[in-house]
C-alpha positions as CSV (number, residue, x, y, z in Angstrom):
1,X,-18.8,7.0,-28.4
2,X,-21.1,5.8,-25.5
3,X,-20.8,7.4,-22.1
4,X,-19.6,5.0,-19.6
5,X,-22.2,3.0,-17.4
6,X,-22.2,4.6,-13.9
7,X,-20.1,2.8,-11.4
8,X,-21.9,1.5,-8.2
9,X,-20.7,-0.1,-4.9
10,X,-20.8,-4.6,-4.9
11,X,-22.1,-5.3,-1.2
12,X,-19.5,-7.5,0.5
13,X,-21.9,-10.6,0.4
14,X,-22.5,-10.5,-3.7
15,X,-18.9,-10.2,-4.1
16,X,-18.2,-14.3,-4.1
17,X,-21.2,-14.6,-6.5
18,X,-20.1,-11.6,-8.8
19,X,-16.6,-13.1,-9.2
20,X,-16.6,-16.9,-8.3
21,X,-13.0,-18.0,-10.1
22,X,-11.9,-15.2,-7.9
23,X,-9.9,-15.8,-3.9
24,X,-10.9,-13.3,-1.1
25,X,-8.4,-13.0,1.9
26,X,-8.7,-10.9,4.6
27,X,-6.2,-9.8,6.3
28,X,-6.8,-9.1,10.0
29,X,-4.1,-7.0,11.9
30,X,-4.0,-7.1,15.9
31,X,-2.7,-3.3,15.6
32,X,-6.5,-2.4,15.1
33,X,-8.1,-1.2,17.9
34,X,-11.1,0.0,16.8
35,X,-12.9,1.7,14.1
36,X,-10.8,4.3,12.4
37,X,-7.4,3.4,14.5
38,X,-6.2,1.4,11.5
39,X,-8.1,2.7,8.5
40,X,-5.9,1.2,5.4
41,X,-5.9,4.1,3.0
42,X,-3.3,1.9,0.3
43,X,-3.0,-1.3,-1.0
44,X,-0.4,-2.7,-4.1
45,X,0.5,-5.8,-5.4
46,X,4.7,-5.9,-6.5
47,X,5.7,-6.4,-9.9
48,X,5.9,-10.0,-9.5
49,X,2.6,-10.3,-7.4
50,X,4.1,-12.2,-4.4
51,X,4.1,-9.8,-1.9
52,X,1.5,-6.9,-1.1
53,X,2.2,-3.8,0.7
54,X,-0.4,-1.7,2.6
55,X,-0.4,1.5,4.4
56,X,-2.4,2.9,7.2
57,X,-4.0,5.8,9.3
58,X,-2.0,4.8,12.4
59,X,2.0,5.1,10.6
60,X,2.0,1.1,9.9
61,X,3.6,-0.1,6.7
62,X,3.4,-3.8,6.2
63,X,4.1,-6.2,3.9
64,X,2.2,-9.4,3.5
65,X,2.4,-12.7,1.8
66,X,-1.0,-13.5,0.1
67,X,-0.6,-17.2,0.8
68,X,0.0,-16.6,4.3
69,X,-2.4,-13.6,5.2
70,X,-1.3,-13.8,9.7
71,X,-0.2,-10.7,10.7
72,X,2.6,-13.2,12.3
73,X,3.6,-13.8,8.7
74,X,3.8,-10.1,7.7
75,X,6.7,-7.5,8.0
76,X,6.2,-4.0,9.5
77,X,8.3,-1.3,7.7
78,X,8.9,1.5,10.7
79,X,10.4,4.9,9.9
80,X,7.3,7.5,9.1
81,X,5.7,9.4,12.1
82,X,2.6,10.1,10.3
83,X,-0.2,8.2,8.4
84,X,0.7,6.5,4.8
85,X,-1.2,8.2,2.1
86,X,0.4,6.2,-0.5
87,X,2.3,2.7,-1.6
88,X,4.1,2.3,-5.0
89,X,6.1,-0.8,-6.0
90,X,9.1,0.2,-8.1
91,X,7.5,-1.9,-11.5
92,X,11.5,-3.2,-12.3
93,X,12.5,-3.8,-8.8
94,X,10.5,-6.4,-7.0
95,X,11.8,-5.1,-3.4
96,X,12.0,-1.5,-3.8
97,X,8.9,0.3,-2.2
98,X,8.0,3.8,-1.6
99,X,5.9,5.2,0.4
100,X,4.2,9.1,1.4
101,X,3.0,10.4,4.3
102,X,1.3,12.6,5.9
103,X,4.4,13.4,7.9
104,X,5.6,15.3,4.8
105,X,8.1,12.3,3.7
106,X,8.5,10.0,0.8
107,X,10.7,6.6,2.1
108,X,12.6,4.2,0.0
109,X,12.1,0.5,1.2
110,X,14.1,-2.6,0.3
111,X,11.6,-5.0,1.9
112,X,14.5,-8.0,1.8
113,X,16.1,-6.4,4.5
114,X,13.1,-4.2,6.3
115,X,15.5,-0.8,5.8
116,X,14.3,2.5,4.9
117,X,16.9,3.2,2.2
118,X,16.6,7.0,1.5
119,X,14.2,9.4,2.5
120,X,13.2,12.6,0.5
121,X,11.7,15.9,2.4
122,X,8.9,16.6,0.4
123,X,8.0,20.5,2.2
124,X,4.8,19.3,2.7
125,X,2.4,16.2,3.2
126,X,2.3,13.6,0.9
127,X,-0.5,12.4,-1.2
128,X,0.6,10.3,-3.7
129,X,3.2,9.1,-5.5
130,X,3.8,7.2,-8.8
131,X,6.9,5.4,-10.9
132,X,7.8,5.7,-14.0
133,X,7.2,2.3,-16.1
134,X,11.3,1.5,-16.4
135,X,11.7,2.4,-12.6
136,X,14.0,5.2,-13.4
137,X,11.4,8.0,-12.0
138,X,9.7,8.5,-9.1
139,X,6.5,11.7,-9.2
140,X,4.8,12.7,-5.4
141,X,2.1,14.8,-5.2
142,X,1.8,17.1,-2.5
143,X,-1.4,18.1,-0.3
């Protein structure tokens, strides 16, 4: 077996001509203030690929419509009082999301109706988190 070919960074301006039957969308949020005040450390498509969810530095937890990438269009998801490590789609549930923080919580989402639906002390800060592929399981790692 042949070791795998090192990985290396695509500059931003080669991406369109790397992958041109690809779309790029940027999504600009007004909650930025500067560098670092809205770093987005997660980013995950829903099983059904019509919605996105990302999590950043600054508590924010929003959920986006790719087709309409305005911040107007989005949905902020407000519960954690620290920064979200991680976002996992529940892969059976289309609006179930979880999330970690660094606040030492995992959060339950159902993004139909914005509510926090359960929320797990984890005794520590979150890292990560992961489903199981029937949606019956959810894992969180610690840091």
């Amino acid at each position: 077996m042949t070791p795998p070919h090192p990985r290396r960074p695509i500059a931003k301006d080669r991406f369109a001509a790397l992958f041109p039957t690809l779309k790029v969308q940027t999504y600009h949020d007004p909650a930025s203030r500067g560098p670092g005040s809205h770093t987005i450390r997660t980013i995950a498509w829903n099983p059904t690929g019509h919605l996105i969810a990302t999590g950043s530095a600054d508590r924010t937890l929003r959920i986006w419509n790719p087709e309409k990438p305005q911040v107007k269009n989005s949905t902020e998801l407000r519960g954690h009082t620290g920064g979200i490590e991680r976002v996992a789609w529940n892969p059976t549930k289309e609006a179930e999301l979880a999330s970690v923080s660094s606040d030492g919580t995992c959060r339950f989402w159902d993004v139909r109706s914005k509510a926090c639906t359960a929320t797990v002390q984890l005794g520590g800060e979150g890292l990560t988190i992961a489903w199981a592929a029937d949606g019956s399981v959810v894992m969180v790692g610690r840091k």
